[in-house]
C-alpha positions as CSV (number, residue, x, y, z in Angstrom):
1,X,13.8,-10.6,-16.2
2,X,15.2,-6.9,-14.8
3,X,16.2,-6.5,-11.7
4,X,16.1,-3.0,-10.8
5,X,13.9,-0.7,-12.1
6,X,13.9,1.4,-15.1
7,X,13.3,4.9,-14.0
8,X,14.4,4.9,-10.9
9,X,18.3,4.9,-8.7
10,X,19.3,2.5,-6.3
11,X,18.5,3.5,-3.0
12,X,21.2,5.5,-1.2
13,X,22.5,3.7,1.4
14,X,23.2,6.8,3.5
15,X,19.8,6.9,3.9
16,X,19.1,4.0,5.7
17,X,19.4,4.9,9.9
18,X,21.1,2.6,10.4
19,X,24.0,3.7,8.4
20,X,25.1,0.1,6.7
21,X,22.2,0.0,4.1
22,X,21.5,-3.3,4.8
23,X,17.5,-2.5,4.2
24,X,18.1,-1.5,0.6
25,X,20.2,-4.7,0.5
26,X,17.7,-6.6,1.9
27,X,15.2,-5.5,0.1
28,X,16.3,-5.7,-3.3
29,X,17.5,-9.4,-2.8
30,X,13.5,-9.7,-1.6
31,X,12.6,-8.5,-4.6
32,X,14.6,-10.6,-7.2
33,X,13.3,-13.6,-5.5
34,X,9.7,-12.6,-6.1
35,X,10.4,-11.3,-9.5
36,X,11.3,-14.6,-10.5
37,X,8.0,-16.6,-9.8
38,X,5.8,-13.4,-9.8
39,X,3.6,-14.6,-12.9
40,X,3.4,-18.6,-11.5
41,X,2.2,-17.3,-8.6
42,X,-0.7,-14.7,-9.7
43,X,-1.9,-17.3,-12.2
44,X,-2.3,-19.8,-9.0
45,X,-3.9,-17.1,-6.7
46,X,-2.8,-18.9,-3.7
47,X,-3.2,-16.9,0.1
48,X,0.2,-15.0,0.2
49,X,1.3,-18.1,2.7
50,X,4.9,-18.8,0.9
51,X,5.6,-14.6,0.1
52,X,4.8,-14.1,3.7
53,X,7.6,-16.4,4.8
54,X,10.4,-15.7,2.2
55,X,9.7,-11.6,4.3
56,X,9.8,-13.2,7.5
57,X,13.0,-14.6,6.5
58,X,14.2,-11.2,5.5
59,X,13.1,-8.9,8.7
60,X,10.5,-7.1,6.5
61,X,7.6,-7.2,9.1
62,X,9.4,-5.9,11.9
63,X,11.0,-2.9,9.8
64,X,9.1,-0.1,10.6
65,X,10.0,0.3,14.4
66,X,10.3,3.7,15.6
67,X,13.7,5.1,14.8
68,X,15.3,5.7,18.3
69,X,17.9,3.6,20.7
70,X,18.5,1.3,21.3
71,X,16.2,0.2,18.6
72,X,17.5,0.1,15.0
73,X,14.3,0.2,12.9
74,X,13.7,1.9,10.0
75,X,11.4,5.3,9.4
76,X,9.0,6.1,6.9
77,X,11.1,6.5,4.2
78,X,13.1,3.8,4.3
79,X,9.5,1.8,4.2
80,X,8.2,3.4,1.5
81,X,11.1,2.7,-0.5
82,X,10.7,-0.8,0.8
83,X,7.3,-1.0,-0.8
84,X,8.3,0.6,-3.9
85,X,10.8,-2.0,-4.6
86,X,8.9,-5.2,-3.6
87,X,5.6,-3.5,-5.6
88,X,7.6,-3.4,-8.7
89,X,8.2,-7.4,-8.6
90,X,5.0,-8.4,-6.8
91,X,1.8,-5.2,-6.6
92,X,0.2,-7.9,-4.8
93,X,2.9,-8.2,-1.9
94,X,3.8,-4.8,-1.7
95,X,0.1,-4.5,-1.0
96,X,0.4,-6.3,1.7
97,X,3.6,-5.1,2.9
98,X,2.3,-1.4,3.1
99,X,-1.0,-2.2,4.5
100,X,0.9,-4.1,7.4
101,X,3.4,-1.3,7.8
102,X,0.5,1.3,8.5
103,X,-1.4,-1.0,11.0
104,X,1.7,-1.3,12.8
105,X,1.5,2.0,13.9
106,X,-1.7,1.6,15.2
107,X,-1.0,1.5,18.9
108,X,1.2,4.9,18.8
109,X,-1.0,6.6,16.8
110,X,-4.1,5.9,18.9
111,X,-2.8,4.4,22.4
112,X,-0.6,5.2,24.8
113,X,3.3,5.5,24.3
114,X,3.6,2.7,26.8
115,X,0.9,0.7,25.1
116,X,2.6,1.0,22.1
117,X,6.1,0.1,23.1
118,X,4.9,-3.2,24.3
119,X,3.0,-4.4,21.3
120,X,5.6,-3.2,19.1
121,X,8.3,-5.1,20.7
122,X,6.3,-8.3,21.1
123,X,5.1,-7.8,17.4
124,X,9.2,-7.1,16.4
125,X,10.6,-10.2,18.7
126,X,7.4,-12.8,17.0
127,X,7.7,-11.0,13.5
128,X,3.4,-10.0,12.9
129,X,1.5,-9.4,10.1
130,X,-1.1,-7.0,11.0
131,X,-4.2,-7.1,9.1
132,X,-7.6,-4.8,9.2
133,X,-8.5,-1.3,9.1
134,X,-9.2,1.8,11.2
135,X,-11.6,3.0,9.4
136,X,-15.3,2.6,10.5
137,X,-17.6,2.3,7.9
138,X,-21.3,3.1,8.8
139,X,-20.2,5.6,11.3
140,X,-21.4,8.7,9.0
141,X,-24.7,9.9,9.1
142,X,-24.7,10.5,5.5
143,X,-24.2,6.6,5.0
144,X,-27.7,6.0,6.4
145,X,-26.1,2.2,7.4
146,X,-25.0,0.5,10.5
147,X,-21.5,-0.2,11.8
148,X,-20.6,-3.1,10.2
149,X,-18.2,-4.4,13.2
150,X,-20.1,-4.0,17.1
151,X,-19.2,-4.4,20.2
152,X,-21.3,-5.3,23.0
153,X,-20.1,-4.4,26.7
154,X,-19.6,-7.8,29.1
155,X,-18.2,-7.8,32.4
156,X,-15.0,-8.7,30.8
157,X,-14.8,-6.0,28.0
158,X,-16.4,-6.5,25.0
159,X,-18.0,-9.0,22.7
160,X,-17.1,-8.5,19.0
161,X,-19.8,-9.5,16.6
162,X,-20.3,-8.8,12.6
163,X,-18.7,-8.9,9.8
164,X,-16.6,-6.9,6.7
165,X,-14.5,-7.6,3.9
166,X,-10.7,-6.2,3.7
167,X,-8.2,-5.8,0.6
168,X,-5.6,-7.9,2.3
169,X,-4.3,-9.9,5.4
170,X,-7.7,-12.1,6.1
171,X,-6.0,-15.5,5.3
172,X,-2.4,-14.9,6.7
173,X,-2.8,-11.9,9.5
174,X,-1.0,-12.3,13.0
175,X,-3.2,-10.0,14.3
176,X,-6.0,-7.8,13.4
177,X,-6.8,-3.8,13.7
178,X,-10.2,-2.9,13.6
179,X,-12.5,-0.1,13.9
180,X,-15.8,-0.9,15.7
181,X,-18.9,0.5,17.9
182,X,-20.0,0.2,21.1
183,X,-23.4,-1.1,21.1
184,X,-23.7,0.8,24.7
185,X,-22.0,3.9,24.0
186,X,-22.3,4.9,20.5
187,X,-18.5,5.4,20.7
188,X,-15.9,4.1,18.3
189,X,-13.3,2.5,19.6
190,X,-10.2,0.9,17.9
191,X,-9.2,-2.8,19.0
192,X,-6.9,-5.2,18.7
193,X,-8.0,-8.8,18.0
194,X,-6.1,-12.8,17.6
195,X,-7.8,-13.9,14.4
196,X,-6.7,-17.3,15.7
197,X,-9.6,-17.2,18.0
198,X,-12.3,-19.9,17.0
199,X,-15.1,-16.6,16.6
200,X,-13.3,-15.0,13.8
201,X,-14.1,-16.9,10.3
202,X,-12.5,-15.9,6.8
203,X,-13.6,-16.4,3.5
204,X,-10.7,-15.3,0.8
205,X,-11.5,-13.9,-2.2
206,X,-11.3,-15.9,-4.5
207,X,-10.8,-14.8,-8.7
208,X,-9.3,-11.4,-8.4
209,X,-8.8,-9.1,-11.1
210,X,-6.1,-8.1,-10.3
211,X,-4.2,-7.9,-6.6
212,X,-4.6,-11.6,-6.0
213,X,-2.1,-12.7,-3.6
214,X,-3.1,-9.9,-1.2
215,X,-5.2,-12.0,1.2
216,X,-8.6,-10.2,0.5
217,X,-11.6,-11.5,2.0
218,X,-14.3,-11.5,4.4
219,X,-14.4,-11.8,8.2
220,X,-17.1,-12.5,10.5
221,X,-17.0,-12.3,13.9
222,X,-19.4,-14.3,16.5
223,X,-18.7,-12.8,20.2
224,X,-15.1,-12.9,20.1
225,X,-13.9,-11.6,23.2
226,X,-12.0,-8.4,23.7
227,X,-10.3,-7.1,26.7
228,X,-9.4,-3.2,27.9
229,X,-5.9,-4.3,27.1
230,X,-6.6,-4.9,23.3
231,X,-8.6,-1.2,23.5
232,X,-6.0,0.6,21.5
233,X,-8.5,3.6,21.6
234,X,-11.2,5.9,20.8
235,X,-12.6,8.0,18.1
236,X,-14.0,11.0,18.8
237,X,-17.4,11.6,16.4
238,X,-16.4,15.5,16.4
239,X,-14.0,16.4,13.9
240,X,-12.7,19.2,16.1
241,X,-11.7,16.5,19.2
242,X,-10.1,14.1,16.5
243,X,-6.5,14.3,17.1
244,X,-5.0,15.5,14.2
245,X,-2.0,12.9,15.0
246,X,-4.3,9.9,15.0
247,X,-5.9,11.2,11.2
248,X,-2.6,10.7,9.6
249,X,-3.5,6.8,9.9
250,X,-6.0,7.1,6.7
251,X,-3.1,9.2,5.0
252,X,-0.2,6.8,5.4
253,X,-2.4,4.2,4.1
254,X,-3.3,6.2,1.0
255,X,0.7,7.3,0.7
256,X,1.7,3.9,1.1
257,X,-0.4,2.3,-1.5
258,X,0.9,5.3,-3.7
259,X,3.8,4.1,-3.4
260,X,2.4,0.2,-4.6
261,X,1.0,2.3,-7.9
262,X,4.3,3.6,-8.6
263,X,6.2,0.3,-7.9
264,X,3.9,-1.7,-10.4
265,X,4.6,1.0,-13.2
266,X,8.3,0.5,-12.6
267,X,8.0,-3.2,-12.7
268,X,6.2,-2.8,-15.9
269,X,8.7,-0.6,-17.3
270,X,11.4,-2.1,-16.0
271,X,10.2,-5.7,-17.6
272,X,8.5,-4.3,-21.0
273,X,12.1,-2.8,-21.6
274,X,14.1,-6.1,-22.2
275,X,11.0,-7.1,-24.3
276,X,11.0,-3.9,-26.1
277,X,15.2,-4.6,-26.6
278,X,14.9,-7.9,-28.4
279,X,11.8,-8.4,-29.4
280,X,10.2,-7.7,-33.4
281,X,7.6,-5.4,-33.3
282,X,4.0,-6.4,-34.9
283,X,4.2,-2.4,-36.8
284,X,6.6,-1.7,-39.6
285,X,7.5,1.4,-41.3
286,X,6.5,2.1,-44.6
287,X,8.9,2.0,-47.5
288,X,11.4,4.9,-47.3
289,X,10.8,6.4,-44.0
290,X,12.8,7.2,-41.1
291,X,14.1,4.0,-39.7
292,X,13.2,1.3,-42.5
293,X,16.4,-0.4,-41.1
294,X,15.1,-1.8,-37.3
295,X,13.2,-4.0,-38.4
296,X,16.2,-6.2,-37.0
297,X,17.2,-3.7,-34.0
298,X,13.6,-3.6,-32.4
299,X,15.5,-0.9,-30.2
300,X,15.7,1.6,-32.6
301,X,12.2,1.3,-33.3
302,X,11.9,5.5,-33.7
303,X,8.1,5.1,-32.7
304,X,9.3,2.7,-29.3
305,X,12.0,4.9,-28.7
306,X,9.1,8.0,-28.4
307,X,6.7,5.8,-26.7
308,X,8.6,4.3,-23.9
309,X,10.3,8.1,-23.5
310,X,6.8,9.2,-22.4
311,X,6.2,6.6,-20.2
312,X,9.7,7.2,-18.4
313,X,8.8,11.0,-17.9
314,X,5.7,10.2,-16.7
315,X,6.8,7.8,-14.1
316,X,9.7,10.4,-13.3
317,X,6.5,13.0,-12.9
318,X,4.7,10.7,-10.2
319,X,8.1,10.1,-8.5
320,X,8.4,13.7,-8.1
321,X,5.2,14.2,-6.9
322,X,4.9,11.2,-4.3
323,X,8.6,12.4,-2.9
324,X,7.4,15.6,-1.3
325,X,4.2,13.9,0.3
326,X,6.8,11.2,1.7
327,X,9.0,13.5,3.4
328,X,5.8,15.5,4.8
329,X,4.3,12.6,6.4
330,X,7.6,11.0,7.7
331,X,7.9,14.7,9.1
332,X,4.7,14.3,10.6
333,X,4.7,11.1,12.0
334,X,7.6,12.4,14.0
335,X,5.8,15.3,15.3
336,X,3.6,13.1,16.8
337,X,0.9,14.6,19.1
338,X,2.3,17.6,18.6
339,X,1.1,17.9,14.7
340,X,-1.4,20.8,14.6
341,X,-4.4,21.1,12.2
342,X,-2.5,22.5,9.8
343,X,0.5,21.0,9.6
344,X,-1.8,17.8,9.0
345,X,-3.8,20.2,6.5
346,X,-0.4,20.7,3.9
347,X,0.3,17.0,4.2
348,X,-3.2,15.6,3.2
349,X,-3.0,18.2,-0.1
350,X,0.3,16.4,-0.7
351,X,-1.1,13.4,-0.3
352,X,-4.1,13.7,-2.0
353,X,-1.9,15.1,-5.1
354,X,0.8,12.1,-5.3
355,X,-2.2,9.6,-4.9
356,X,-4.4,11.8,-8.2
357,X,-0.8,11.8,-10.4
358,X,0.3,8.3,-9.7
359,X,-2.8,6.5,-10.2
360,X,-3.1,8.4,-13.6
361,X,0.2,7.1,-14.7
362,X,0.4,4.0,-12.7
363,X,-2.8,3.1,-15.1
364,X,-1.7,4.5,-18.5
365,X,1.8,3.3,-17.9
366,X,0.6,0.1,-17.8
367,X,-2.2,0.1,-20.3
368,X,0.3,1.6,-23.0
369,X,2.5,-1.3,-22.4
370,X,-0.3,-3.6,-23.3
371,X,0.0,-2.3,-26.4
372,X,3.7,-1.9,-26.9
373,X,4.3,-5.4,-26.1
374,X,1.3,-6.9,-28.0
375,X,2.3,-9.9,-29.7
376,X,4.9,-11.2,-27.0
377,X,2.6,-12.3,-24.2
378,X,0.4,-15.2,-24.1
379,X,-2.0,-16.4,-21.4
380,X,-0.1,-19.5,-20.8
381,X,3.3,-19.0,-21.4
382,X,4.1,-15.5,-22.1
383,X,5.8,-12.6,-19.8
384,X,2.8,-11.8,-18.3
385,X,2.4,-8.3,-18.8
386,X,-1.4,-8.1,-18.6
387,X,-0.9,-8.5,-14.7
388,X,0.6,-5.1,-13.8
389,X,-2.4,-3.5,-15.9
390,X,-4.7,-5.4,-13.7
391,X,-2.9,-5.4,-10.5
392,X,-2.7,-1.1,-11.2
393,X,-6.6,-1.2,-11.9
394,X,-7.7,-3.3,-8.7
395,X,-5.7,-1.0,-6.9
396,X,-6.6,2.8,-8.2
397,X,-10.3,1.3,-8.2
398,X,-10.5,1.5,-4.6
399,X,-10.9,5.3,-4.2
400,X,-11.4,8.1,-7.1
401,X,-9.1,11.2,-7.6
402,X,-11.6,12.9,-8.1
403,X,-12.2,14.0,-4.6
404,X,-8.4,14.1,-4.0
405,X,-8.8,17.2,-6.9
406,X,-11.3,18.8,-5.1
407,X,-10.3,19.0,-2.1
408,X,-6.4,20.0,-3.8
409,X,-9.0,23.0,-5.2
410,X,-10.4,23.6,-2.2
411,X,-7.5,23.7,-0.4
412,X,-5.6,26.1,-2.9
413,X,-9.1,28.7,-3.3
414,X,-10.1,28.7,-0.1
415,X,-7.8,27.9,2.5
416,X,-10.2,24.7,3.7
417,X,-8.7,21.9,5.3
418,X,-9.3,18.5,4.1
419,X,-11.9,17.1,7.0
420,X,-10.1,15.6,9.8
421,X,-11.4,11.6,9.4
422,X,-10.0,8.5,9.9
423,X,-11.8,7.5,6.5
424,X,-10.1,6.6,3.6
């Protein structure tokens, strides 16, 4: 089983802040240890209990710390990369990873600066997963629903009540980010909630298609208490009072989940290309033409050789695609309140372009190496091959390019912004 992926360099180490590449290190070693049991473990479709420990073990939660002394966390870059690399051994865990890496930021990118340098630090010093979502379904008056999460005003804050189903975290989460109304005020406000408490219930999903060891489920909540101090924030309903800081939240989810697409297809690759080195092909060339002698050298298979050459360009394509949209929101995040509308305007077409390309490739990639490997896998004892194709469906299922490429058109025609939202 590969151990670096096939399309891709090692990670610079001079680009890790704190100047010893020990991430990259770190990382990589993370990786080879989920490589190894990767197919056990989706078969079983466990909660992520046992990958959640071997990153505790590694410093992976508490990565992502804002970059400045006398802290020594990594920025946006280095996290993407980190979810790149553990994606390509495990799509489910880089899932996981990235989501938590995004709702980590929560509290600077809707609270205070103090606010958020005491969660942060607490969540650092007792390693957290963070679990949820800022979004707020219901909130749209096109919807024609209700909030699914409300909360009620008490003389103590608020009581939390409803429930909704998330694409990872329910069955392992430290804490949990939500997005939820006041039943007083109409207003949406952005909380931070133990899902220890005995209100909060979770029902995993059980017999994924793909992404299984995310921790996807359910939650319901039954007047779970929350306090001004777990208020991270509000959310104006007028687009033109939504800071354009607190909207890259929805955007560094999609980047970061770009980044999962890309890792799987590299995993694939990178895997599929030791099968594709020693193992005979199920075609074979007709008598007397071009290369009627590989029949023992399965790599010089002139028809693999062509086929896995378009499947490295194409991951090469996505990779330069997502790079620019990386930089831009790393950029961005470091603006912080002072990102204008349209600075947040270029890095949503960015985003929305490495999110169209990547899912496109991240999908044929690993449908085409369904086909190139056919005959070496086997349900129970094969290398498993059929679970980047499902892990890369689950995962581009959950929104369409399609309004990614409109709003790309828009953008480039008319000069319109993509809507200032905290929507995915």
């Amino acid at each position: 089983m590969p151990k670096t992926s096939a399309v891709r360099p090692t990670t610079d180490p001079t680009n890790s802040p704190s100047g010893d590449g020990i991430w990259p290190r770190i990382t990589r070693e993370v990786a080879d240890d989920l490589a190894v049991d990767a197919i056990t473990r989706d078969r079983a479709g466990k909660p992520p209990h046992d990958e959640l420990c071997r990153l505790r073990e590694a410093g992976l939660p508490a990565l992502l710390l804002p970059p400045a002394p006398p802290r020594r966390g990594a920025d946006w870059r280095t996290a993407c990369a980190v979810i790149r690399e553990i994606s390509a051994a495990d799509g489910s865990i880089g899932e996981l990873l990235g989501r938590h890496y995004v709702l980590s930021w929560s509290a600077r990118l809707f609270g205070t600066p103090e606010m958020a340098d005491v969660l942060e630090l607490q969540a650092a010093e007792e390693q957290w997963l963070w679990g949820g979502s800022t979004d707020v379904p219901g909130t749209e008056p096109e919807t024609g629903s209700g909030p699914e999460l409300t909360l009620t005003p008490t003389p103590d804050g608020y009581a939390l009540n409803g429930h909704r189903s998330f694409a990872a975290g329910v069955t392992v989460a430290d804490r949990l980010v939500l997005g939820a109304v006041c039943t007083g005020t109409g207003e949406s406000l952005i909380v931070l909630v133990d899902p220890a408490h005995p209100g909060v219930t979770a029902v995993p999903a059980h017999d994924r298609l793909g992404q299984r060891l995310t921790g996807a489920g359910t939650l319901g909540f039954e007047g779970v208490p929350v306090r001004p101090g777990q208020v991270l924030g509000a959310v104006p309903h007028d687009e033109h009072d939504v800071s354009p800081f607190a909207t890259l939240a929805p955007l560094a989810l999609r980047l970061a989940l770009v980044h999962v697409g890309l890792g799987i297809a590299e995993g694939a690759l990178a895997e599929a290309r030791d099968v594709g080195r020693t193992a005979p092909r199920s075609w074979l060339p007709t008598e007397g033409t071009e290369g009627g002698g590989y029949a023992g050298q399965p790599g010089g298979d002139p028809y693999l050789l062509l086929a896995y050459g378009e499947l490295v360009a194409a991951a090469h394509t996505a990779a330069a695609v997502v790079e620019p949209a990386t930089e831009a929101l790393a950029r961005g995040l470091l603006r912080g309140r002072a990102l204008d509308v349209e600075e947040r305007a270029d890095i949503a077409v960015l985003v929305a372009a490495a999110e169209a390309v990547t899912s496109r490739s991240a999908l044929h990639i690993t449908t085409r190496i369904l086909e190139l490997t056919e005959g070496t896998d086997s349900p129970a004892g094969g290398p498993g091959f059929d679970r980047f194709w499902r892990n890369a469906r689950v995962l581009t299922a959950q929104c369409s390019p399609t309004h990614r490429l409109r709003d790309i058109g828009d953008h480039y025609l008319n000069g319109t912004h993509p809507p200032l939202t905290l929507h995915i």
